[in-house]
SEFIZA-3560 file (N, C-alpha, C; in Angstrom, 3 decimals):
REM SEFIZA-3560
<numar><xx>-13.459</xx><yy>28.407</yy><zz>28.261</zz><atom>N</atom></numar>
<numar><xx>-12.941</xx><yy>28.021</yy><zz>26.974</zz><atom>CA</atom></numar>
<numar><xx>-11.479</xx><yy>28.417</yy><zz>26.871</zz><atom>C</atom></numar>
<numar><xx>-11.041</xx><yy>27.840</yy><zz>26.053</zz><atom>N</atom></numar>
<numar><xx>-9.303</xx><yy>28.270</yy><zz>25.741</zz><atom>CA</atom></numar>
<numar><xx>-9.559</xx><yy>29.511</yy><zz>25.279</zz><atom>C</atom></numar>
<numar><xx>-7.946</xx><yy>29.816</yy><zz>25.530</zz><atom>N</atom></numar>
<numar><xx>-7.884</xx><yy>31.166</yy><zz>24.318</zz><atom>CA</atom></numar>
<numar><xx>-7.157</xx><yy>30.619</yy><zz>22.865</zz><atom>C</atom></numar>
<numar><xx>-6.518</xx><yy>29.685</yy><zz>23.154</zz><atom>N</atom></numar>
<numar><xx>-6.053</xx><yy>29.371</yy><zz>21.674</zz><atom>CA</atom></numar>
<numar><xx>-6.959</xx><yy>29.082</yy><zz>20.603</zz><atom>C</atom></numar>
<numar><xx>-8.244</xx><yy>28.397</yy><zz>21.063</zz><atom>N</atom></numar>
<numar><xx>-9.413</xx><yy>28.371</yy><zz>20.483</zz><atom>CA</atom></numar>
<numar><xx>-10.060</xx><yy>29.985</yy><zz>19.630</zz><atom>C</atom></numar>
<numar><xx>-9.977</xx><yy>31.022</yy><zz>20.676</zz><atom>N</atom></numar>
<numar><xx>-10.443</xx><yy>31.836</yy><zz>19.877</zz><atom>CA</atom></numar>
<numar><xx>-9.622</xx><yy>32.600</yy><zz>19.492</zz><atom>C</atom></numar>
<numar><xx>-8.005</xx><yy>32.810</yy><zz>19.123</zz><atom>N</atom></numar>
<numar><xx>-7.448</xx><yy>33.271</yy><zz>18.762</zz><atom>CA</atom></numar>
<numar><xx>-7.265</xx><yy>32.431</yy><zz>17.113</zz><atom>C</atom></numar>
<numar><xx>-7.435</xx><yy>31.274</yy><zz>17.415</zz><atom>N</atom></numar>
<numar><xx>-7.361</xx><yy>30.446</yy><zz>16.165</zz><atom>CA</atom></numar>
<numar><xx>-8.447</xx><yy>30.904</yy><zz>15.479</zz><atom>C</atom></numar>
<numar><xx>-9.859</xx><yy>30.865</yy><zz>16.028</zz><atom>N</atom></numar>
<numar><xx>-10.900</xx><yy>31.666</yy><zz>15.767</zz><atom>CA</atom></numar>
<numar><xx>-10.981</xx><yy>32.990</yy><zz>15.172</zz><atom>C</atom></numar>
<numar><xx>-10.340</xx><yy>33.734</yy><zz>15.585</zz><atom>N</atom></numar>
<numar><xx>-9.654</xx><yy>35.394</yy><zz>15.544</zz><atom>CA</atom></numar>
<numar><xx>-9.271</xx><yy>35.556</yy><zz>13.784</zz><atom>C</atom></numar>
<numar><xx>-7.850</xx><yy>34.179</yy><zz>13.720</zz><atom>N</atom></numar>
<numar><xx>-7.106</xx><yy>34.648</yy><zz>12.979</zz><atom>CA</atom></numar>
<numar><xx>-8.279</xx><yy>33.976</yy><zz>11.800</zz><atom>C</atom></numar>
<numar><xx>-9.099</xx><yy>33.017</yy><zz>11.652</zz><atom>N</atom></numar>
<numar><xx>-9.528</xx><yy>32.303</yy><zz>10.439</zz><atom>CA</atom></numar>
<numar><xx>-11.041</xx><yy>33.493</yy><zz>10.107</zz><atom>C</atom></numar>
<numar><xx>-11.364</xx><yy>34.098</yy><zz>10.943</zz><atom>N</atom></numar>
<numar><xx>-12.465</xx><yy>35.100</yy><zz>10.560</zz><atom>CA</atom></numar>
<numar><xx>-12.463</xx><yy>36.083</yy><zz>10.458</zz><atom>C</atom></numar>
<numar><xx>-10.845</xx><yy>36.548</yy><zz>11.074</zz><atom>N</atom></numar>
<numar><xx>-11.046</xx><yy>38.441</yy><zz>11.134</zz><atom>CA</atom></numar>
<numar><xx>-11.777</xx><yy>39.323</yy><zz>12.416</zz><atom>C</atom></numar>
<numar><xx>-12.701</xx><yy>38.376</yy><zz>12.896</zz><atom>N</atom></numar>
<numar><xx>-13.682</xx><yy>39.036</yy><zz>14.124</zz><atom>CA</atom></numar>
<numar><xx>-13.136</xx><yy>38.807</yy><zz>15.160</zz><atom>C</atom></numar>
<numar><xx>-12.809</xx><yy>39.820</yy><zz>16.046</zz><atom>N</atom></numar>
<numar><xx>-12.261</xx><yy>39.939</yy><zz>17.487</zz><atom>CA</atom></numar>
<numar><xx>-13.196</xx><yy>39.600</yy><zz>18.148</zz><atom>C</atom></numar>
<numar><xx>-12.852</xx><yy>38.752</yy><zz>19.232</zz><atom>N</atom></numar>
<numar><xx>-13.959</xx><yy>37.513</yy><zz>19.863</zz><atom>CA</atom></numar>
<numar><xx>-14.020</xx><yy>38.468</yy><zz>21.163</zz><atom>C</atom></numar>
<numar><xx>-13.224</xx><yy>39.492</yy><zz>21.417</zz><atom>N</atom></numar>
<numar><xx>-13.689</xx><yy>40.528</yy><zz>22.734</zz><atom>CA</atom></numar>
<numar><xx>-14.913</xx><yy>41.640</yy><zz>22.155</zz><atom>C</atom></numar>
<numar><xx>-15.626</xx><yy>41.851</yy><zz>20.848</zz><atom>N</atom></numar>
<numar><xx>-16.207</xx><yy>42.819</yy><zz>20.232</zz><atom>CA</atom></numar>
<numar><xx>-17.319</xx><yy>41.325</yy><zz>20.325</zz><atom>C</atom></numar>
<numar><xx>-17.359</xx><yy>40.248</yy><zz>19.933</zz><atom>N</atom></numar>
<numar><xx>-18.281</xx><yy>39.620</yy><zz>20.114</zz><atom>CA</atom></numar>
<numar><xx>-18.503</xx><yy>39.333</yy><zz>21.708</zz><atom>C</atom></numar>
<numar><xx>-17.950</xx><yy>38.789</yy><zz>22.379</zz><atom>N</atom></numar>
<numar><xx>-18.218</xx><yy>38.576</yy><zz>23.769</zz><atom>CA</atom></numar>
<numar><xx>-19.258</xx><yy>40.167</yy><zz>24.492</zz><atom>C</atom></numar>
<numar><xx>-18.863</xx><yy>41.455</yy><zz>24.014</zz><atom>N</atom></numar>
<numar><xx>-19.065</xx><yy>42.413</yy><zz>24.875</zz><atom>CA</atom></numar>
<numar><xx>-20.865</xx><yy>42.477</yy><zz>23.964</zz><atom>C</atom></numar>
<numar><xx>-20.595</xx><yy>42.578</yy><zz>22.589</zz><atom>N</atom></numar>
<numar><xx>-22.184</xx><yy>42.730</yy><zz>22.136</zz><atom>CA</atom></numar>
<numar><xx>-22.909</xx><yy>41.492</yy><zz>22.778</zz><atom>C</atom></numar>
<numar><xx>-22.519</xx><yy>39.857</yy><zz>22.810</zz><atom>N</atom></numar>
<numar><xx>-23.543</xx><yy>39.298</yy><zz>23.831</zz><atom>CA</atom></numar>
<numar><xx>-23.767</xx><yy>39.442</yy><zz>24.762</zz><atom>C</atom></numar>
<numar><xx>-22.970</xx><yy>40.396</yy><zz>25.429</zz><atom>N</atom></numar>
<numar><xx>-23.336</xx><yy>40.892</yy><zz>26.735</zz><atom>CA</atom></numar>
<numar><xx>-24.342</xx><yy>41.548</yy><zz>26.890</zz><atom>C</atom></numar>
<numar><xx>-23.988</xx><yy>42.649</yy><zz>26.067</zz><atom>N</atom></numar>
<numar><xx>-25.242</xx><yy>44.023</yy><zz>26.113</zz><atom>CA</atom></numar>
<numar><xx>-27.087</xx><yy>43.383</yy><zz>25.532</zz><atom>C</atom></numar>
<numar><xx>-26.557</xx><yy>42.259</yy><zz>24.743</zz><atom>N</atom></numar>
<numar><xx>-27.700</xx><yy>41.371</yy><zz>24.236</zz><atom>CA</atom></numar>
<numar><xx>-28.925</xx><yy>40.994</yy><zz>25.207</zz><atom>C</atom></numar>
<numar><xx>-27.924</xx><yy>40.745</yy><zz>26.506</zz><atom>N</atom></numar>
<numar><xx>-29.037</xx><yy>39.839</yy><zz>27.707</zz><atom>CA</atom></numar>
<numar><xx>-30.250</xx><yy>40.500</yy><zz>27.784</zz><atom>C</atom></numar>
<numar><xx>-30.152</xx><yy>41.673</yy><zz>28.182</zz><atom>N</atom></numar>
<numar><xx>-31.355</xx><yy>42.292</yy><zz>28.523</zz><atom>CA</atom></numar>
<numar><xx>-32.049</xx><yy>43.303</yy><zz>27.620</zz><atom>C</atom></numar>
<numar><xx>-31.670</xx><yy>43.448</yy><zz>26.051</zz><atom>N</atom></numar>
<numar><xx>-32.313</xx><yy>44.216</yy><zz>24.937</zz><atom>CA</atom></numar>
<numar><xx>-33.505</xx><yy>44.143</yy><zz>24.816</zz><atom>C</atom></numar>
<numar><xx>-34.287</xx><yy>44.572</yy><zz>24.585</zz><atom>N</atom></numar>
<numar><xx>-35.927</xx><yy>44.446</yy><zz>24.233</zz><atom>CA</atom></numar>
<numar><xx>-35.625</xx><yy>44.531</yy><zz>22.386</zz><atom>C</atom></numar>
<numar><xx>-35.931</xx><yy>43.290</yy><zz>21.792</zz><atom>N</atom></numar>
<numar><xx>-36.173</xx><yy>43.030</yy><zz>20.675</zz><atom>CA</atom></numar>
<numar><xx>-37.196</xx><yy>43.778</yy><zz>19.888</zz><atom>C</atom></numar>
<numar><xx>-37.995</xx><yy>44.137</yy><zz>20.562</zz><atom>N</atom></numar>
<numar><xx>-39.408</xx><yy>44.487</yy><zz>20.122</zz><atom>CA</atom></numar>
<numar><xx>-39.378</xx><yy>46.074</yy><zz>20.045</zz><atom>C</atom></numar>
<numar><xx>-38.958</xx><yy>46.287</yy><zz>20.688</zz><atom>N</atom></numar>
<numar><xx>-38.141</xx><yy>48.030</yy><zz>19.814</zz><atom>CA</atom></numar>
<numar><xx>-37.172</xx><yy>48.307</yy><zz>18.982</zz><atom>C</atom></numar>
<numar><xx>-37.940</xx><yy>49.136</yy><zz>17.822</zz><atom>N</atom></numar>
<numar><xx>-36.436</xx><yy>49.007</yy><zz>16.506</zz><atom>CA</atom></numar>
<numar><xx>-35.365</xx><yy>49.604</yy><zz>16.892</zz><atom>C</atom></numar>
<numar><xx>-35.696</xx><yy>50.472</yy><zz>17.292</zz><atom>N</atom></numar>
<numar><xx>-33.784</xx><yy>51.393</yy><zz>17.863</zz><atom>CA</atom></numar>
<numar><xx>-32.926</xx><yy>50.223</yy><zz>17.905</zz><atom>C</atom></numar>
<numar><xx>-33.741</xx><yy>49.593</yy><zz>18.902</zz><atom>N</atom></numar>
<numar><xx>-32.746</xx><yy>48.503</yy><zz>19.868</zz><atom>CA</atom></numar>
<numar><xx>-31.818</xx><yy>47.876</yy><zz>18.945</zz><atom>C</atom></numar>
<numar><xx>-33.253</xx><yy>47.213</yy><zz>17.893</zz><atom>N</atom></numar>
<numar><xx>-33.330</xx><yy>45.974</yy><zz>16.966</zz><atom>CA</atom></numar>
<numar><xx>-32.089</xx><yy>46.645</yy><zz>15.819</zz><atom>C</atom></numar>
<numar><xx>-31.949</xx><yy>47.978</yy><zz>15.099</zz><atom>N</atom></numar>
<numar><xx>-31.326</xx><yy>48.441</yy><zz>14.164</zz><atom>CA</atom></numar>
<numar><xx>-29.868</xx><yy>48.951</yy><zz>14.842</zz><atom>C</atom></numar>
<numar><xx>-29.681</xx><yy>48.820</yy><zz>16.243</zz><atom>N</atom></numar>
<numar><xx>-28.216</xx><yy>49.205</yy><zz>16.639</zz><atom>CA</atom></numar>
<numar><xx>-27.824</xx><yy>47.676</yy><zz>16.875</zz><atom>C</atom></numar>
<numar><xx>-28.662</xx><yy>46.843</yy><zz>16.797</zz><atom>N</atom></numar>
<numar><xx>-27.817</xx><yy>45.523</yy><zz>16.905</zz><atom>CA</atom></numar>
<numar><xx>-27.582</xx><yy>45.105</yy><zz>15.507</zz><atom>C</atom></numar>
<numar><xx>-28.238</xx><yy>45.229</yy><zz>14.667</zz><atom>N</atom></numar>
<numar><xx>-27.896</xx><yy>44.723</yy><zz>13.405</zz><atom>CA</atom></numar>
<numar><xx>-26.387</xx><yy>45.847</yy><zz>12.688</zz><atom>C</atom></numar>
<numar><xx>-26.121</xx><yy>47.289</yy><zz>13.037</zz><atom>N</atom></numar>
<numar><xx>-25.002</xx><yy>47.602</yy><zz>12.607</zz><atom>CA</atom></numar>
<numar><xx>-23.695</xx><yy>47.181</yy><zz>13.253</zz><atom>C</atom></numar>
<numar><xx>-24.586</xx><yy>47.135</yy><zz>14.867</zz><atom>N</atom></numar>
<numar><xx>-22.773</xx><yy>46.462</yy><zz>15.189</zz><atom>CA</atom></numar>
<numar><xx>-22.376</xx><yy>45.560</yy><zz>14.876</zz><atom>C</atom></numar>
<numar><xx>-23.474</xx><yy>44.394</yy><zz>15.126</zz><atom>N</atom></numar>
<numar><xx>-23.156</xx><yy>43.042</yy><zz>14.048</zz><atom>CA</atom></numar>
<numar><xx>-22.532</xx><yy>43.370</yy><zz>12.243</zz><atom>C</atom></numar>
<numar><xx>-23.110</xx><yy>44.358</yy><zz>11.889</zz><atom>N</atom></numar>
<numar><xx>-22.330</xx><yy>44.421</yy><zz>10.602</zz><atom>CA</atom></numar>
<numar><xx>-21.360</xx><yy>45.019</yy><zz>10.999</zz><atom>C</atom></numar>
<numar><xx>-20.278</xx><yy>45.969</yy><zz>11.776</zz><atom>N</atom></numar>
<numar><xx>-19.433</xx><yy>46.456</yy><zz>11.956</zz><atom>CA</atom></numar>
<numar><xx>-18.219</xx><yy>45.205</yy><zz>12.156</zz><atom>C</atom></numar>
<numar><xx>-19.002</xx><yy>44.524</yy><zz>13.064</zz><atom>N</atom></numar>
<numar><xx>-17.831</xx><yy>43.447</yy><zz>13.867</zz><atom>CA</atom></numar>
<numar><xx>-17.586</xx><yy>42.404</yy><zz>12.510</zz><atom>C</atom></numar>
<numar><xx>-18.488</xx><yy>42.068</yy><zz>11.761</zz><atom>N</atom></numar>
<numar><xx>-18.499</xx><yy>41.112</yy><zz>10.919</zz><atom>CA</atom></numar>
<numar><xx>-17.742</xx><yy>41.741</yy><zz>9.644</zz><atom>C</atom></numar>
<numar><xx>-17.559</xx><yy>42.972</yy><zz>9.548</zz><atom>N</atom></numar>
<numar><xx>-17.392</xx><yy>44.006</yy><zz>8.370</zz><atom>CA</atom></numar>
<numar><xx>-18.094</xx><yy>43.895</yy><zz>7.136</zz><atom>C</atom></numar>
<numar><xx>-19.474</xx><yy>43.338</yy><zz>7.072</zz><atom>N</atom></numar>
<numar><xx>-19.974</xx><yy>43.489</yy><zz>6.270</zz><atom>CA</atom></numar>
<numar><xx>-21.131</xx><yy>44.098</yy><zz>6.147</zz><atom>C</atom></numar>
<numar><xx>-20.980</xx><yy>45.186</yy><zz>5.254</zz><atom>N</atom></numar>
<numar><xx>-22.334</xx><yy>46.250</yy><zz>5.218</zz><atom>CA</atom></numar>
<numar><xx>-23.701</xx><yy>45.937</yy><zz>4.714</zz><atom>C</atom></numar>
<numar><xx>-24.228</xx><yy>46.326</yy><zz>5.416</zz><atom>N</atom></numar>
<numar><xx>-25.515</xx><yy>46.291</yy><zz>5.867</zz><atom>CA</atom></numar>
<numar><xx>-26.099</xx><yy>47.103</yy><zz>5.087</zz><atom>C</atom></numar>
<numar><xx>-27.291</xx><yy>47.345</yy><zz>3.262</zz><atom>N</atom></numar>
<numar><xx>-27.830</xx><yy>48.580</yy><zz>3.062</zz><atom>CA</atom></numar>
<numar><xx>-28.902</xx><yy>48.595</yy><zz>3.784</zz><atom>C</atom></numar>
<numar><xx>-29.334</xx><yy>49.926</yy><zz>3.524</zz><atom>N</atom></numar>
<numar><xx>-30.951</xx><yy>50.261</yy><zz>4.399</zz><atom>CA</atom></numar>
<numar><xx>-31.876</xx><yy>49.480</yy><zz>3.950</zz><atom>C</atom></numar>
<numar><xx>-31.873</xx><yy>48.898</yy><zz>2.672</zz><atom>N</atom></numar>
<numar><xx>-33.348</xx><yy>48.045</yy><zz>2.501</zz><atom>CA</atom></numar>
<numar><xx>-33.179</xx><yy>46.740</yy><zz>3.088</zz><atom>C</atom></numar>
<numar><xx>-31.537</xx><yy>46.289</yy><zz>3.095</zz><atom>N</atom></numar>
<numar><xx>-31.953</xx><yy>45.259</yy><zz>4.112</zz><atom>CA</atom></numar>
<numar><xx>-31.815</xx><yy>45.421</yy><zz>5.141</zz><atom>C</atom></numar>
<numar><xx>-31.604</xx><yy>46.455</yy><zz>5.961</zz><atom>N</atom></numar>
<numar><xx>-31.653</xx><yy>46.474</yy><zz>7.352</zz><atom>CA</atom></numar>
<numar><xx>-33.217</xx><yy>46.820</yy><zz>7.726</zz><atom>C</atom></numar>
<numar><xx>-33.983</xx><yy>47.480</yy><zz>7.193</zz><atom>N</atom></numar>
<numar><xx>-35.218</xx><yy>47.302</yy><zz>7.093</zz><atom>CA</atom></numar>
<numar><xx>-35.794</xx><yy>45.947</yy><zz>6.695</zz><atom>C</atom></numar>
<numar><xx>-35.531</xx><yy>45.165</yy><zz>5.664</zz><atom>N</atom></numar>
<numar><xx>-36.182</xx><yy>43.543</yy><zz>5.898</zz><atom>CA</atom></numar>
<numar><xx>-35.973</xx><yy>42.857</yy><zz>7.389</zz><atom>C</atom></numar>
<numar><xx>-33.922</xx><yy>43.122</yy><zz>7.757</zz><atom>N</atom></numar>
<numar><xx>-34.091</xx><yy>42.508</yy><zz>9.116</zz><atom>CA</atom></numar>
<numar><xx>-35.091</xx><yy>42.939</yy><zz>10.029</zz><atom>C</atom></numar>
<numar><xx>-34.735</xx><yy>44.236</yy><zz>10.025</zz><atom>N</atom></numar>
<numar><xx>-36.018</xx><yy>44.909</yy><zz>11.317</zz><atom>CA</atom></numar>
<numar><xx>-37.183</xx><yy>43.955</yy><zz>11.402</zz><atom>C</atom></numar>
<numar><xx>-37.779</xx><yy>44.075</yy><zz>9.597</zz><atom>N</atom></numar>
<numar><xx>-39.128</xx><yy>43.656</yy><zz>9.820</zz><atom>CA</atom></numar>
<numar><xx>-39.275</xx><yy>42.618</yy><zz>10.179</zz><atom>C</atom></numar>
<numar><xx>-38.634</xx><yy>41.610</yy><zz>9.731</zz><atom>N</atom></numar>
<numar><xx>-38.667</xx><yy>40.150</yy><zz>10.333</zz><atom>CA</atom></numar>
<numar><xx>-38.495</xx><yy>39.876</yy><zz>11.336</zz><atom>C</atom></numar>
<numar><xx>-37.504</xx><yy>40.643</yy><zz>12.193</zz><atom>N</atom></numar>
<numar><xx>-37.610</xx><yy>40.241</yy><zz>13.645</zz><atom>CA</atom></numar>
<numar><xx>-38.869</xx><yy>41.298</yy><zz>14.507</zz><atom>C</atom></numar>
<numar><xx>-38.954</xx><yy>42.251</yy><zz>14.218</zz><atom>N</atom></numar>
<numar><xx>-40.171</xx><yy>42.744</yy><zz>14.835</zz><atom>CA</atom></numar>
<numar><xx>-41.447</xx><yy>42.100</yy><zz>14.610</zz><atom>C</atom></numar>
<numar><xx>-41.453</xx><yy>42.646</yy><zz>13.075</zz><atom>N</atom></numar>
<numar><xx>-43.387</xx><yy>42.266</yy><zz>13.073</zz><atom>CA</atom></numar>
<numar><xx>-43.509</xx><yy>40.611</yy><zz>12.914</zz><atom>C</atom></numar>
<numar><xx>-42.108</xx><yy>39.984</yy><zz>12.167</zz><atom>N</atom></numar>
<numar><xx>-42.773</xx><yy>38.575</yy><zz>12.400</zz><atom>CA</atom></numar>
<numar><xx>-42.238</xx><yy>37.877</yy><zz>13.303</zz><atom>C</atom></numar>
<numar><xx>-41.610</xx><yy>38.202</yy><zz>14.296</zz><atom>N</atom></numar>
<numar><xx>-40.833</xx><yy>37.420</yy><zz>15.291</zz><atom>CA</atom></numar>
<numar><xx>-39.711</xx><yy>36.462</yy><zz>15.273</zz><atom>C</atom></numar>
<numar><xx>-38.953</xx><yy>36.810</yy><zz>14.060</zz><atom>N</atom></numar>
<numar><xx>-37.834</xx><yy>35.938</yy><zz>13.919</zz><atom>CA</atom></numar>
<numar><xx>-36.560</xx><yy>35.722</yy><zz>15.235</zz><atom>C</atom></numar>
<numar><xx>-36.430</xx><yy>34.758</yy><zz>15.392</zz><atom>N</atom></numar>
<numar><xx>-34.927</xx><yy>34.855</yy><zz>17.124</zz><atom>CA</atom></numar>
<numar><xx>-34.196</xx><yy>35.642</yy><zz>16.145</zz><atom>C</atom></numar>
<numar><xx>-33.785</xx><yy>37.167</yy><zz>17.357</zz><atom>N</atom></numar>
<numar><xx>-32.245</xx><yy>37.684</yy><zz>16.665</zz><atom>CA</atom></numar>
<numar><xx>-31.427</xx><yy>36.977</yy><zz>17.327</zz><atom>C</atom></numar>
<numar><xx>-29.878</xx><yy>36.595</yy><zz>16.343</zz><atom>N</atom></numar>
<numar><xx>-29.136</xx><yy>35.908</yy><zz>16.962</zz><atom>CA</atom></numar>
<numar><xx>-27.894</xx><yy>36.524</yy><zz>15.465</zz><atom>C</atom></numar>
<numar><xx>-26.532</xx><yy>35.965</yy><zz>15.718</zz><atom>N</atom></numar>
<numar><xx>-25.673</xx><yy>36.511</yy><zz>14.871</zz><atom>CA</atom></numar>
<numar><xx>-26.495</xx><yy>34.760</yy><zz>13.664</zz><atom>C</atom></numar>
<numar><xx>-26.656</xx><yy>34.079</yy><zz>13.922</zz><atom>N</atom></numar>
<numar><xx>-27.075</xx><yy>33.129</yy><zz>12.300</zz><atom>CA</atom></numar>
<numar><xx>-28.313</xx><yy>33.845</yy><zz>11.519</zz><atom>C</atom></numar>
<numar><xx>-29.335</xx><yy>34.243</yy><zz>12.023</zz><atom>N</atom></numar>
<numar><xx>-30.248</xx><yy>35.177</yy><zz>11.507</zz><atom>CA</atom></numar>
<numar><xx>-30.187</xx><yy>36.360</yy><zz>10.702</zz><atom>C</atom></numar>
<numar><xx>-28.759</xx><yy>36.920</yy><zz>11.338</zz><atom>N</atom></numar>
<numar><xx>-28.519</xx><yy>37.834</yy><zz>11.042</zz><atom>CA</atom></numar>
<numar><xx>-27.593</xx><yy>38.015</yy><zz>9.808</zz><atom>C</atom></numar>
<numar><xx>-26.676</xx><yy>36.831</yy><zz>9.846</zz><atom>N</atom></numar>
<numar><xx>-25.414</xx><yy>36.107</yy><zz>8.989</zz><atom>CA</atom></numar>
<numar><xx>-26.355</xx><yy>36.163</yy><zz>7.693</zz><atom>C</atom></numar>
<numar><xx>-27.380</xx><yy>35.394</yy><zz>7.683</zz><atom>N</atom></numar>
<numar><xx>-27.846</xx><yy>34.623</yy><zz>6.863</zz><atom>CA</atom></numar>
<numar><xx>-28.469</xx><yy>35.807</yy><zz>6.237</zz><atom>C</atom></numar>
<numar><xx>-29.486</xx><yy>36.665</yy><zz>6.599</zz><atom>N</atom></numar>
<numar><xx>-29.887</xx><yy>37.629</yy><zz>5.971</zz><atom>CA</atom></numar>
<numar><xx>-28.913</xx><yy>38.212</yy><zz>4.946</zz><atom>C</atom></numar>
<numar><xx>-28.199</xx><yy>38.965</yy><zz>5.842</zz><atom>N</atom></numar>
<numar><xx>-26.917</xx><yy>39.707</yy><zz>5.227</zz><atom>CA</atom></numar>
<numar><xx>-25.763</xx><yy>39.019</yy><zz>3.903</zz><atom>C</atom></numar>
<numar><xx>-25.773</xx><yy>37.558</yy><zz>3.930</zz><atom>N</atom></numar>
<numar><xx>-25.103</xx><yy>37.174</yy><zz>3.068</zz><atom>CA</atom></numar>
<numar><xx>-25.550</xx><yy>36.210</yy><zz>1.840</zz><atom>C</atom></numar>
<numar><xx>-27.445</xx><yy>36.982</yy><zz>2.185</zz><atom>N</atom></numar>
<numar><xx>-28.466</xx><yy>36.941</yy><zz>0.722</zz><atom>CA</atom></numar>
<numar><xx>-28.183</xx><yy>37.378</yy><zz>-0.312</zz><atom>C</atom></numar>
<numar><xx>-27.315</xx><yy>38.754</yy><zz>0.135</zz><atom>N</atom></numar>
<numar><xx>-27.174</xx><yy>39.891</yy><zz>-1.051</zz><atom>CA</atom></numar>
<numar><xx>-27.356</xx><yy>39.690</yy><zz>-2.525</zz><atom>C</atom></numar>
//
């Protein structure tokens, strides 16, 4: 991909596309199905995105992707978070 693409990207969202590239990295091989896992991906995603995350909904995310199997992905996660 270009870089002008994600620098254009960069400047219209605020999110550094090297903080996203490195969390899909670490993504490949996560086990979903353990919360640790599941609740350090949902803060960095709120870190990178800068939008905070409280505990009751980081507990709904949990639950939905654990006990009911929702795909984690950053739209799942978007979407939760900007229920508020």
């Amino acid at each position: 991909m270009e870089n002008q693409f994600f620098k254009n990207l960069e400047k219209k969202t605020g999110v550094n596309m090297k903080d996203v590239f490195e969390l899909a990295n670490s993504l490949q091989n996560a086990n979903f199905k353990d919360e640790q896992t599941v609740r350090g991906v949902i803060k960095r995603v709120s870190q990178i995105a800068n939008k905070p995350v409280s505990k009751e909904m980081e507990d709904k995310i949990v639950q939905s992707i654990i006990k009911d199997g929702k795909q984690l992905d950053f739209g799942t996660i978007s979407k939760m978070i900007n229920k508020k």
